[in-house]
C-alpha positions as CSV (number, residue, x, y, z in Angstrom):
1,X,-9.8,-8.1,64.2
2,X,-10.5,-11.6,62.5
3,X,-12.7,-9.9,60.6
4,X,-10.6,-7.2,59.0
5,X,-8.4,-9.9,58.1
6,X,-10.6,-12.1,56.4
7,X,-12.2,-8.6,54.2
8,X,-8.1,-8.4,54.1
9,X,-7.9,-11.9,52.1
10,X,-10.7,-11.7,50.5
11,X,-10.1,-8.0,48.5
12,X,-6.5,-9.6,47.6
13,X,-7.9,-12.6,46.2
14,X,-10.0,-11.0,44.2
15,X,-7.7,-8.1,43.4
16,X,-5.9,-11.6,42.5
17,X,-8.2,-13.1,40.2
18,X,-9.2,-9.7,38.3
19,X,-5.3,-9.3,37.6
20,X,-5.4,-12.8,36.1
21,X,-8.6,-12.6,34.4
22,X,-7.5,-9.2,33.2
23,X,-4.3,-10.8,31.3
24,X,-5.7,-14.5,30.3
25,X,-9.0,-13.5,29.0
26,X,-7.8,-11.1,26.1
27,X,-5.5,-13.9,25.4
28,X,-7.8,-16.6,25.0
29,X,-10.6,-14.1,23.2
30,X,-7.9,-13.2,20.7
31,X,-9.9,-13.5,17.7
32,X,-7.3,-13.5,14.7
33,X,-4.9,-15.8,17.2
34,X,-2.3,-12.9,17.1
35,X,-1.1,-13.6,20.7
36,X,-0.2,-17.1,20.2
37,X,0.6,-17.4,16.7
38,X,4.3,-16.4,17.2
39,X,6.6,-18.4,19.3
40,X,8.4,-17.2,22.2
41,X,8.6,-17.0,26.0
42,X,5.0,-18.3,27.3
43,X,4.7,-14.8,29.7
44,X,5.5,-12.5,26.6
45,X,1.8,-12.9,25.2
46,X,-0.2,-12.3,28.4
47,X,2.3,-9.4,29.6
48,X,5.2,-6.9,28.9
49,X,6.8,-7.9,31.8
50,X,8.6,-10.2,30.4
51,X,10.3,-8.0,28.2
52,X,11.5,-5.5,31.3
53,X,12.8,-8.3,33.2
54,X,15.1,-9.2,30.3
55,X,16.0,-5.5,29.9
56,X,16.7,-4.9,33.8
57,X,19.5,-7.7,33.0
58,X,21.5,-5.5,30.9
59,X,21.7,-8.8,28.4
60,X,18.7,-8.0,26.3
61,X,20.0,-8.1,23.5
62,X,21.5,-11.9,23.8
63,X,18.3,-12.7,25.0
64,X,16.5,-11.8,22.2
65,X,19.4,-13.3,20.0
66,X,19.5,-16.6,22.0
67,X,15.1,-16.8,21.6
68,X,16.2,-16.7,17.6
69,X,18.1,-19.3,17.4
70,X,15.5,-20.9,19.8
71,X,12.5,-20.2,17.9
72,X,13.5,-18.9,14.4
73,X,12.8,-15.8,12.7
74,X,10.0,-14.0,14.6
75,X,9.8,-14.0,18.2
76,X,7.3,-13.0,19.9
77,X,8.8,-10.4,23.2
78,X,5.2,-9.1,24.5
79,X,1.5,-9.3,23.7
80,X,2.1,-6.4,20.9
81,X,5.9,-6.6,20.1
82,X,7.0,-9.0,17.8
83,X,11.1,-9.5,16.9
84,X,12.0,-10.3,13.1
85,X,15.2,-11.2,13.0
86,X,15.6,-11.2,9.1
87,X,17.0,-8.4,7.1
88,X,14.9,-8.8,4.6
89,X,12.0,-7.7,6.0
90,X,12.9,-4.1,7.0
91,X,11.9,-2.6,4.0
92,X,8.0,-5.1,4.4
93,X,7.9,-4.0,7.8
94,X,9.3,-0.9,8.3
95,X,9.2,0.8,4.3
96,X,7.6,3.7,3.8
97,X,4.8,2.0,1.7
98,X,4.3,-0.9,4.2
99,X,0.8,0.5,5.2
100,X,1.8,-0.1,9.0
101,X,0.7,3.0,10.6
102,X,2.9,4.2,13.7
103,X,1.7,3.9,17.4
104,X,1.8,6.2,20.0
105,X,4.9,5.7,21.1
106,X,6.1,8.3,18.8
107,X,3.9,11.0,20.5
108,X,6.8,11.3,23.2
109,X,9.1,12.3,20.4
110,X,7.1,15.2,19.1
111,X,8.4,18.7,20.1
112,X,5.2,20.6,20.8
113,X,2.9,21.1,18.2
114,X,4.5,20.9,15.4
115,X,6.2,17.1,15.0
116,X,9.3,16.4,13.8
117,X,9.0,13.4,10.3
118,X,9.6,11.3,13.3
119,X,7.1,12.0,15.4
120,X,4.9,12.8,12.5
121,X,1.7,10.0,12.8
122,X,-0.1,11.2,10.1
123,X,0.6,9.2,6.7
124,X,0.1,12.1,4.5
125,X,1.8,14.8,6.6
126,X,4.7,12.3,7.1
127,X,5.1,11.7,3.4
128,X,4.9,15.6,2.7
129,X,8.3,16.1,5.5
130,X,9.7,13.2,4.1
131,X,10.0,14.1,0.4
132,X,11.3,17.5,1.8
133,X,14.5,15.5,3.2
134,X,14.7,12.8,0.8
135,X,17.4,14.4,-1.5
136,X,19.5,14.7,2.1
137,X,19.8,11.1,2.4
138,X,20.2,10.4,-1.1
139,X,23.0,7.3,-1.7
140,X,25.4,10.4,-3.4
141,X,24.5,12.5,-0.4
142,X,25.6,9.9,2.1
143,X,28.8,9.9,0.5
144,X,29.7,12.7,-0.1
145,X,29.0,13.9,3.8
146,X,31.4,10.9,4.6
147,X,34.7,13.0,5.4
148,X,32.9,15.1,7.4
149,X,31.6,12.1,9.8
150,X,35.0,10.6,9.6
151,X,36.7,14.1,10.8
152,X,34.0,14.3,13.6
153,X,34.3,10.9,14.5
154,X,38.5,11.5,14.8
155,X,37.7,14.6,17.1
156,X,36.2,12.0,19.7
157,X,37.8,11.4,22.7
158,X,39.3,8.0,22.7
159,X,38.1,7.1,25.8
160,X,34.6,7.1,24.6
161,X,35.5,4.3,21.6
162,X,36.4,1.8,24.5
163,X,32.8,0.8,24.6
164,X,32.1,-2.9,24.8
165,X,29.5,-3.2,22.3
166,X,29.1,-6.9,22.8
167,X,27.4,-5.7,26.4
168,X,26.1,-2.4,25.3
169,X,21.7,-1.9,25.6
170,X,23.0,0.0,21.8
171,X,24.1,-3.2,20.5
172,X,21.6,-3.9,18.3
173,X,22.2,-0.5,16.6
174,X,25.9,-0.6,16.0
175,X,25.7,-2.4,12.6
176,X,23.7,0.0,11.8
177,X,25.4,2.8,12.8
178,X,28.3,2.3,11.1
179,X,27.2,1.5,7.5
180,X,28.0,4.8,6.5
């Protein structure tokens, strides 16, 4: 029996150390310094979790607005997910001629074969759905379609407005939400 349990401790040690060696070595291999050169909890550029822990809270959002006033502008909330907290840099960051090509994560969002501008990855096929909408969400079109949101937005139950959306896991898109 004493010597299951020592082949016991040693498979978890070294289940142990690869799980270690598995997160600290890319981290100190970074070649272009990307995992350390933006501030932020010392656990967000080895893992993600981090980041879940802070969303199980329900308080993500203050979080990440308390580590901005900690540590400035950008943030950094895992080993690949930076947090920019400057309006400014939407349209550098997220414009369509910003040259950052979109991850995987928008896979989940495409509807079978045929993706949605969304879920499209592909730069040219993106840009080809995209012009086909861009007179839809012209500055005049947004305008105009107002009323309309207004009336729906007056047929909503009232109960639903109650909302706290100082504690809401939407909070960050509120502002954003109601620009039009």
């Amino acid at each position: 029996m004493g010597t299951g349990l020592s082949h016991l401790i040693e498979y978890s040690t070294a289940l142990g150390a690869l799980v270690v060696v598995s997160y600290v070595v890319p981290y100190l291999l970074d070649p272009y310094n990307y995992r350390r050169r933006f501030p932020g909890p010392p656990l967000a550029g080895l893992t993600n979790w981090w980041m879940f822990s802070a969303v199980r809270t329900g308080r993500h959002s203050e979080i990440v607005q308390q580590l901005h006033r900690k540590y400035g502008t950008f943030v950094r909330l895992g080993p690949n997910h930076i947090s920019i907290a400057d309006p400014d840099a939407l349209e550098v960051v997220y414009g369509h001629g910003a040259g950052v090509l979109k991850s995987d994560f928008y896979c989940a969002f495409q509807n079978g074969h045929n993706a949605d501008t969304f879920g499209t990855l592909d730069r040219a096929e993106h840009s080809k759905k995209r012009r086909r909408l861009a007179n839809m969400f012209s500055p005049q079109n947004v305008l105009d379609f107002q009323p309309r949101t207004r009336l729906a937005d007056s047929q909503v139950p009232t109960g639903s407005r109650g909302v706290d959306k100082r504690r809401s896991i939407f909070a960050p898109s509120f502002p954003t939400l109601h620009l039009t």
